[in-house]
Each structure stands twice: as C-alpha cells, then as structure tokens.
N, C-alpha and C positions, 0 to 999 in steps of 0.2 A: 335178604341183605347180605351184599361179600364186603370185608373186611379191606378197607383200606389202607395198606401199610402205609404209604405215599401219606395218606393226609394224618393218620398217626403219628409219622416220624415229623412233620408237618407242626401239629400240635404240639408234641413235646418239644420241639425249639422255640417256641414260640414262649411255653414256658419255662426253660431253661434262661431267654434272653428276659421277660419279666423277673424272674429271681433275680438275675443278675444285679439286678436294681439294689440288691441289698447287700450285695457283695463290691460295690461300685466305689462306697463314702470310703471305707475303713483306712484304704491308702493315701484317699486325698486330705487325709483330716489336719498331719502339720502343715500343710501348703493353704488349707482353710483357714485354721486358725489362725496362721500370719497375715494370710490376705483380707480377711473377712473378721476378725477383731475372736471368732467364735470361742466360745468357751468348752472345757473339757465336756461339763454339763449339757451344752449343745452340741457338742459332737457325739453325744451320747445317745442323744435322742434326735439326730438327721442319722443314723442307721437304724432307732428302732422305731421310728415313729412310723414305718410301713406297717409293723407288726401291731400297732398301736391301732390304726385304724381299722383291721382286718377283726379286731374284737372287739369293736364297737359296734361294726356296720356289717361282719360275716351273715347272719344269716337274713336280715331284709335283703342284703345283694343278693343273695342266693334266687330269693323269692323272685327279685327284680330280673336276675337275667330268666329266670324260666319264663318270663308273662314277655319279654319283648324277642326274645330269640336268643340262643346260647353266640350263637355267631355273632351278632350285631351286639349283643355285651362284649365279648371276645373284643369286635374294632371300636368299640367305643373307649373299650380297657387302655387298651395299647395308643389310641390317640391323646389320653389324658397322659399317659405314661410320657408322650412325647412331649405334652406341652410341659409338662414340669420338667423335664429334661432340659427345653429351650428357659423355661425361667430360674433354673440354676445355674444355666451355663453363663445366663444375662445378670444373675444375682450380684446389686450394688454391697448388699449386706447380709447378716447372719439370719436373718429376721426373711427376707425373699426367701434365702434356700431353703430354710427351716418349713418356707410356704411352698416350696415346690418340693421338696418330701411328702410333705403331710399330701398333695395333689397325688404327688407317686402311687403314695399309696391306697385311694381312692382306685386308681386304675388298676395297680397290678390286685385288689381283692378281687373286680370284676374277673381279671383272668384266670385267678386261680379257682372261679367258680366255675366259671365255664366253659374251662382247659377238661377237668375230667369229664364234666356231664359230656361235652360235645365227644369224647373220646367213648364214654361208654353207649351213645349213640350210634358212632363212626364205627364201631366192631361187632363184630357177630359175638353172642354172649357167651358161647366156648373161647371167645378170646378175650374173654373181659380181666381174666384173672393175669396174664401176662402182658396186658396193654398198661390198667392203670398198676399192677407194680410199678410199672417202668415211668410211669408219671408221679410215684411216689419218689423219684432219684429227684423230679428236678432243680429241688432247692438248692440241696448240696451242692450239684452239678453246675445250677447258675453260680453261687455265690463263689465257686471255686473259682470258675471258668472268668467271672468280671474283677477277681480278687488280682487272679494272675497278670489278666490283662495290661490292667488298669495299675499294675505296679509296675510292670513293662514299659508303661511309656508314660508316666507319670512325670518323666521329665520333658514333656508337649503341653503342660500345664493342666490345671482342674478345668477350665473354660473348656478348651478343645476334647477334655474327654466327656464332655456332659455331650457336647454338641456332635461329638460320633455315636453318644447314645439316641440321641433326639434321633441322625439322620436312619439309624441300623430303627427304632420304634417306628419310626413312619414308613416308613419300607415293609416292615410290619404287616402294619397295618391296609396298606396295599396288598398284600400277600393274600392278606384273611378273605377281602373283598374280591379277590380273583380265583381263589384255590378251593377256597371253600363253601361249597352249594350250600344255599339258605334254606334248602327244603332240609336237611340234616337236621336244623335246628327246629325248624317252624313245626315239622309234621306233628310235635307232640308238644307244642310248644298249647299255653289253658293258662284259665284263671289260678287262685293261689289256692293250691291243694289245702285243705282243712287241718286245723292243728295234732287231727289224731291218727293222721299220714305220716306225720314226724314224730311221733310217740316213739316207735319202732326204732327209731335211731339215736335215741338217749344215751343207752347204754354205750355205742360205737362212740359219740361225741363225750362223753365221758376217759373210755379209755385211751383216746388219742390229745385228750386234755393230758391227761396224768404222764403220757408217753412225753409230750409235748413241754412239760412241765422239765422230767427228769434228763432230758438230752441235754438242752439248755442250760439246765442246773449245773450240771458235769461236764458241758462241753465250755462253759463259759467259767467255772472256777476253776479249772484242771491246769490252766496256768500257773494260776496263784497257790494251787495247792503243792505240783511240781516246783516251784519255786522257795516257801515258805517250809515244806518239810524233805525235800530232797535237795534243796538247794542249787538247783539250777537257775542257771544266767536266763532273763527275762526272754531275747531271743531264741535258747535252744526249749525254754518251756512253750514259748508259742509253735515254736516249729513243731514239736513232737502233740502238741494237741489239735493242730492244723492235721497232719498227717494220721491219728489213730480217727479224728471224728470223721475221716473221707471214707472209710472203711466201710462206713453206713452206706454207698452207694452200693459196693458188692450184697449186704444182707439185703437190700429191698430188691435187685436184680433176681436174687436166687429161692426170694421168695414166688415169682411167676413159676419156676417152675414148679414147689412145693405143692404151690393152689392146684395145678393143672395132676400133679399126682394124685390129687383127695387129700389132702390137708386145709379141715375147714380154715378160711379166714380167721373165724373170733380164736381159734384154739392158737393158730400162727403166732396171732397177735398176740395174746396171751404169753405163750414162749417166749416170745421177742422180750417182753416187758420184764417177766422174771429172771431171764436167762441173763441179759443185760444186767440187771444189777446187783445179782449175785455175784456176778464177774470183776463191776466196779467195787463191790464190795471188799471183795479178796482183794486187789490193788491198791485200796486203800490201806493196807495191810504193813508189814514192813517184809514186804519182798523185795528183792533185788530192783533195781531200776530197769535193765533188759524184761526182765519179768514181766512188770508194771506196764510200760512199753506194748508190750503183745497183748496181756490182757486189757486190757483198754480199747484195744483195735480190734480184737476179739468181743469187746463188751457193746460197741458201738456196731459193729459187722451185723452181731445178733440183733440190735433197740432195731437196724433198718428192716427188719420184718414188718414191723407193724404198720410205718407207715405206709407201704405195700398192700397189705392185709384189710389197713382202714378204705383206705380208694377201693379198694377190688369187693369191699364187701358194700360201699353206696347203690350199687343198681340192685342187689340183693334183700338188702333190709326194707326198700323204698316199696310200700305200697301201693302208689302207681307211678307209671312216668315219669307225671307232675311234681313229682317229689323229689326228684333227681336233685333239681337243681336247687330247692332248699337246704336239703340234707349235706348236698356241699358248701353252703353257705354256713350251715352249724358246725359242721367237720374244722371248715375253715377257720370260724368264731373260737370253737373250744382250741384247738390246737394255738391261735396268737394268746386267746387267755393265758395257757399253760407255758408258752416261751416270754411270757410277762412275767410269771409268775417264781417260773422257776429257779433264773441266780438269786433275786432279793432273797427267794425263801431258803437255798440251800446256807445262802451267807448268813443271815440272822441266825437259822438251827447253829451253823459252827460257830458264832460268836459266841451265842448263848451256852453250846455244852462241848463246843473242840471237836476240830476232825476228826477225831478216832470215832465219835457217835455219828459221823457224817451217815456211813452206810443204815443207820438204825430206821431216820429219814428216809432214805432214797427207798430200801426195802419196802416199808409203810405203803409209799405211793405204788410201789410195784405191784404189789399184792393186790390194791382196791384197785388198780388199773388192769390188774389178770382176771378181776371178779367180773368189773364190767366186759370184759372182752368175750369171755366166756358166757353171758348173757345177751351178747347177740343172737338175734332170732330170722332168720330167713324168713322173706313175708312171701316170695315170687319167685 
C-alpha cells in the first residue's frame, strides 16, 4: 500500500470543517440570544453539547463505525452534521437549536472516529507518525478557522451562516462518496474486536483524559484569571488567550517529526503533559505580563505534543485492525470526558484554595497523566 497524500490532505479538511462546528456558535451567541429568547446557560451549552455527546456515545461509535465501514460512518457523520445545520438555520426557537447541536454532535463524534482510523488506513505505517499528528491540529485549526469566519460575516445573520454550513457539509459529504474508495475502509472492516483488544489502550485513554482535562482547564480560565489578577480589559484577556492556545497547532505539527526521529509516542506525550504545566505553573507566578504572554504560548506549543503522540500511537497499541476504530472511540470518549471536566474542576480548586494553589492541581493531573503515558505499551 502507497500513501495517499491527496486523500490524507482530503481527510484532514474534512475534519478541520467538522471541528468547525464548534468553533461556529461562540460569535452567533448575542445575535441568538436577542433572536431566540436563549439564555447565558444555553448558549453555554449549544457550544459544548457536541463535546457532551462525544462522552457519552465515544467509544460504541467507535465500535459502530468499525463493523459498517470507516467511510460510510465518515458520510453518514457529515450528513447528520448537515441536517442539524439546516434545523438551526430553520430554528423557530432555543429549544430546535439546542436540538440541532445536540444532532451536531452525534455526527461530528462519528467523524472524529473515523477521520483517524481511515487516515491510519490510508498511510503506509512509516507514515503514520506524521499523518495522525497532523490530525491531532484539527480541532484547533477548525475552531479557529469557523471562529474567524463566522465573525467575519456575522453581519449576513445566524440563519445564512448555519445554512453556508449546511451547504460547505453536504458537499461534504459528496466529496467522501466520490473521493474516497470503500475498499479503504471495508478490507479490515469485522465483528466487534473483544474487550481485551482494548485493554492495551487504557493507559493512552487515560492520559489524553488528563491532557484533555488540563488544556480546557487553562485554556478556558486564562481569561478570567488575566483579567481577575492582571487586570486586564475582558477583550485584550480573550484576545491574548485566543492567541497563546493557537500555539498548540505548531507543538502537535513538530511532533510528526519528533515521532519519525525515534521519539516514542508515550515518552512525547508524556513531555508534552509535564512540560506544559510546569510552564503554566511558573505563569501563574508573579512575572511580568510579556513574560506570562510567551510562557503560556510556550506552555500550550508544548500540551500540542500529546495530542499528536495520542493518534500516532492508536494503530500501535491496537491489537488487531479491528481495534482501530474502538480505541478511537475511547481516545475520543476520554478526551470530551476531560474537556467536561476540566474548567468546573480548575474553578472549584481556585474557589476553594485561590490561584496561587491553581498550579498544585494542574501539576497533580500532569504527573498521573505522564504515568499513564509512559505505560503505553506497543502491541504490533
């Protein structure tokens, strides 16, 4: 088998415009809640209720796309994606969109299961290490890419921008059904591999939990925390945490090469996770604000190793084939678990004992998240 770049570069847009999905609400939300009655509380949860469904339903989809075909999960993902697209754009009230989120994300779980499996199919396995890095960018990369957008022409209304997503997902979904040969997915496509074929990926779904956990945590308080003890204006605190968390796409980039030098996966990951918040640590410090600034972008640069290291290492840990596509269903599971998890829990820690103990937490999770990483075990 030769390595497809074409259908590669093919798949990662494919999930770059999926992510987007979640990068799409965050601009429309006063134009929502005037038109749509919606409250702070459901504009809260019509951005994360994709991530909500992704840890309910991650690892059965996993299962599910391996037994009907990575590809035909792949168009099925992307047609549900469209149709909640058309029932938000047609949303009379809070209550439809809220129901064509929750639909959203039904689809984009499927794609995100079977965006990697079908990619570490689609590459010869000396290229596995810098294919799914580069599938580890696409969250970021979507939710950047639909954030910009979608504040761009925000003044075309929410209606007309759901219904450019509708028509960019069924285009899609055409795409998959022309571009992409079914024998890719089918030839290894079996019944549901045995529970002690996913034994071996515990420890990998553990420490992409924990990674999972801490980005979120820091990426999502770092406003509030620039603002509350630097005192920065709410705009220039989002803007400077927009800008160091993008940082994350160069770490998971330059981990493809790392892998291809001989740097195992679990040890990458592992780096990534301590190296990250020791960095947030010192930040949270009383340095300079230029200081804080770099280290931060420097802290997130490093976290993008892992999620790199976690994709690159699924065909690795996987006992057979058939396993592919569960173990990205868990991958997928633990990682929403830990972006659910992560603001309430850094928030509560700092209620309870003030930021300056913020770092004591984050290290904590660092450390049981470098243990499990480091307990990754090559099965093949």
């Amino acid at each position: 088998m030769t390595t497809s770049w074409s259908r590669i570069a093919l798949l990662y847009a494919i999930g770059v415009l999926a992510a987007g999905q979640l990068g799409v609400v965050p601009p429309l939300v006063p134009d929502l809640q005037r038109d749509l009655g919606l409250s702070l509380a459901g504009a809260g949860m019509a951005v994360s209720v994709i991530t909500l469904v992704g840890a309910v339903l991650g690892l059965p989809a996993g299962g599910w796309s391996q037994r009907i075909g990575h590809v035909r999960a792949l168009a099925i993902g992307l047609a549900i994606m469209a149709a909640a697209a058309a029932l938000c754009a047609a949303a009379p009230d809070a209550t439809t969109l809220l129901a064509g989120r929750t639909l959203a994300g039904i689809g984009y779980l499927l794609v995100v299961v079977a965006g990697p499996s079908l990619m570490a199919l689609t590459a010869e396995p000396r290229h596995h290490a810098i294919t799914l890095s580069l599938w580890g960018t696409f969250v970021p990369t979507g939710i950047a890419l639909a954030g910009l957008v979608t504040a761009s022409f925000a003044g075309a209304g929410w209606r007309a921008i759901f219904a450019v997503d509708l028509v960019l997902l069924a285009a899609a979904v055409l795409v998959v059904v022309v571009a992409v040969p079914r024998e890719v997915a089918t030839e290894r496509r079996g019944d549901k591999p045995p529970i002690g074929a996913l034994a071996s990926s515990l420890p990998l779904a553990a420490a992409f939990f924990c990674f999972a956990l801490l980005f979120l945590a820091v990426a999502g308080l770092l406003p509030t925390w620039l603002g509350e003890r630097r005192g920065l204006a709410a705009d220039d605190a989002g803007r400077i945490a927009a800008i160091t968390t993008a940082f994350g796409i160069a770490g998971s980039l330059v981990a493809g090469s790392l892998m291809r030098a001989g740097v195992s996966p679990g040890r990458l990951a592992a780096i990534g996770l301590l190296g990250s918040m020791v960095l947030a640590a010192l930040c949270f410090s009383a340095l300079p604000l230029p200081m804080v600034v770099v280290g931060f972008a420097l802290s997130f640069a490093i976290g993008g190793l892992v999620p790199a290291a976690t994709f690159a290492s699924v065909p690795l840990v996987a006992t057979t084939p058939r396993a592919i596509g569960p173990i990205n269903g868990l991958v997928a599971q633990a990682g929403s678990l830990g972006s659910l998890a992560g603001p309430p829990a850094l928030a509560l820690w700092v209620g309870w004992t003030g930021w300056p103990y913020a770092p004591v937490l984050l290290l904590t999770i660092a450390v049981i998240g470098a243990a499990a990483a480091l307990a990754v075990r090559k099965t093949r």
